[in-house]
C-alpha positions as CSV (number, residue, x, y, z in Angstrom):
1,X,191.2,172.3,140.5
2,X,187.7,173.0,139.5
3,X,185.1,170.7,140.2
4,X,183.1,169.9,136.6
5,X,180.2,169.2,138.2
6,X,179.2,172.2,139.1
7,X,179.3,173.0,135.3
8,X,176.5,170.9,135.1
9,X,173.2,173.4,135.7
10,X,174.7,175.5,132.7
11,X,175.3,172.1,130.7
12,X,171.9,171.2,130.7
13,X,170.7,174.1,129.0
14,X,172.5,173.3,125.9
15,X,172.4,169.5,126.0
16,X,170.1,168.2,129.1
17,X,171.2,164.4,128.1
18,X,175.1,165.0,128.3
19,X,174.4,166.9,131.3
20,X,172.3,164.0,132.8
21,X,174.9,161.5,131.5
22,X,177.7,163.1,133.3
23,X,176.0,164.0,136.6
24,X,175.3,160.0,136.4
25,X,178.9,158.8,136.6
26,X,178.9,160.8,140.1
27,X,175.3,160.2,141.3
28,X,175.6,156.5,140.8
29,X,179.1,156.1,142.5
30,X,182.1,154.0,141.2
31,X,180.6,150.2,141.9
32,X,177.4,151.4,140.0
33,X,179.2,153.2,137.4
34,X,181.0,150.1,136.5
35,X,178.3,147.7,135.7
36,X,175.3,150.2,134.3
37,X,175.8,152.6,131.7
38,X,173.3,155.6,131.3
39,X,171.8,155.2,127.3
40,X,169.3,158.0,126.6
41,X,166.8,161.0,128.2
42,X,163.6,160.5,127.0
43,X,161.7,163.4,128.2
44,X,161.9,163.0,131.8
45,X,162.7,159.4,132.2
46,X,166.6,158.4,131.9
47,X,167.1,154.7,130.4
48,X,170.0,152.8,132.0
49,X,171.1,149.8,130.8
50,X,172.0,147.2,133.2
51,X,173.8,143.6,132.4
52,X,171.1,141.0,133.5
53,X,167.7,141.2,135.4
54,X,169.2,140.5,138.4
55,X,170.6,144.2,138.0
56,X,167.6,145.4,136.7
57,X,165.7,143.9,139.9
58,X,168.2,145.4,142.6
59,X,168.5,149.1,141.3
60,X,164.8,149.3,140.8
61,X,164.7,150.5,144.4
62,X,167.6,152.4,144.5
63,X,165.7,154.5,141.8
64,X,164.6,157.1,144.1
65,X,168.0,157.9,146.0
66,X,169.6,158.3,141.9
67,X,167.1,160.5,141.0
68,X,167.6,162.8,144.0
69,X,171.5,162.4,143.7
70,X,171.1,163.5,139.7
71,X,168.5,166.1,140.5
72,X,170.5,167.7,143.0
73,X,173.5,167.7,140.4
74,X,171.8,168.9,138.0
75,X,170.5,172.2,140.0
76,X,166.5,171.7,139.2
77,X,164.8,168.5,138.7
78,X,165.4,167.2,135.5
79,X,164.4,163.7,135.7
80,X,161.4,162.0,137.1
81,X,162.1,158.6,136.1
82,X,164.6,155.8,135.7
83,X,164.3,152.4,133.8
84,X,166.5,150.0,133.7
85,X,166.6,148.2,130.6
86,X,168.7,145.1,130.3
87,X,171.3,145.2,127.3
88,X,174.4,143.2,127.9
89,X,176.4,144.1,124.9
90,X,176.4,147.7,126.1
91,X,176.5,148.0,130.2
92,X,179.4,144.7,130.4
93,X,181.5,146.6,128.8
94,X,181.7,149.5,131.7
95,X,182.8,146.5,133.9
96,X,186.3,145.5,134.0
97,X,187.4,142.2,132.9
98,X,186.9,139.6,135.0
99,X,190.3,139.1,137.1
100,X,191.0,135.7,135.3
101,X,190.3,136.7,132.0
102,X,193.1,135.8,129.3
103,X,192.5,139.3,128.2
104,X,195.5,141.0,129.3
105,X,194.5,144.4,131.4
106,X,193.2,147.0,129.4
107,X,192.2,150.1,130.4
108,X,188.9,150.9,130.8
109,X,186.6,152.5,128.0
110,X,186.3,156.0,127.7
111,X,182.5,157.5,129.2
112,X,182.6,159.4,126.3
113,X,182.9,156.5,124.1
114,X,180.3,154.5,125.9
115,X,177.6,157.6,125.3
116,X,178.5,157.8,121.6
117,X,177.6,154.0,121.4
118,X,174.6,154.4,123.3
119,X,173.0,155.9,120.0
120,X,173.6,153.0,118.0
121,X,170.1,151.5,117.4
122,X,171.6,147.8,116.6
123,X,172.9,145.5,119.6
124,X,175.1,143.6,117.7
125,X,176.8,146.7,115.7
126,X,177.1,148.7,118.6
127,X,179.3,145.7,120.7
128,X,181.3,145.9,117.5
129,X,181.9,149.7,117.5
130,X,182.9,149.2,120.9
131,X,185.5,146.3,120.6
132,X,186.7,148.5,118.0
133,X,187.7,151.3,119.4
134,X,189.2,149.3,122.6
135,X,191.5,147.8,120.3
136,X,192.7,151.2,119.0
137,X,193.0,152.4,122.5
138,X,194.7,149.6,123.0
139,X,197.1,149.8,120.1
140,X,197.6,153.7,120.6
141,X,198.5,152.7,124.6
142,X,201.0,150.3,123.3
143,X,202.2,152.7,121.3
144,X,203.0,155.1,123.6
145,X,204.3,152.6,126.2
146,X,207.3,151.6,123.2
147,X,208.3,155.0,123.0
């Protein structure tokens, strides 16, 4: 099996923010991964939102180490900077539900689907998009699980 991540250097050519958005699900590690969710490159700086400020206060100086990790990804330095910008509605849903939630176990949201909501200006809108398409994963799942 290939490993995609060394796809990465030639990625970034074409799109340097997918790239940087992928190399982050494997610089930041599974327990990051599920409670921060990479939202945009802006020139050199790569905006992560986080759930709360306690987040945002304990990855601060981790910063460094992610950089390096995503740098070294990434096959040249690409980013220089990360902030962590708190927005709930976006980085709790890359956390799973909360083990006594009466929300029965879904499975988790697509990355993919999670970047695509990252460019939704709007907090509010954007939570919706992304309930949205949970319940047709959900639906499609259920589907596929009757047949």
């Amino acid at each position: 099996m290939i490993d995609l991540t060394l796809l990465l250097p030639k990625l970034l050519r074409s799109n340097p923010e997918l790239a940087v958005k992928l190399a982050w699900t494997r610089a930041a590690g599974t327990g990051l991964r599920r409670q921060v969710v990479p939202f945009r490159l802006e020139h050199r700086t790569l905006i992560v939102c986080v759930p709360d400020a306690i987040w945002q206060k304990q990855l601060q100086p981790m910063s460094g180490e992610i950089i390096f990790r995503l740098n070294n990804l990434l096959g040249r330095s690409t980013v220089d900077r990360i902030d962590f910008k708190i927005d709930s509605a976006l980085a709790g849903y890359a956390a799973p539900p909360p083990a006594n939630s009466a929300k029965s176990e879904a499975a988790p949201v697509p990355t993919e689907l999670l970047f695509a909501a990252g460019s939704i200006a709007d907090p509010d809108l954007r939570a919706l998009f992304i309930r949205a398409a949970e319940n047709c994963i959900a639906r499609r799942d259920s589907m596929n699980a009757a047949e």
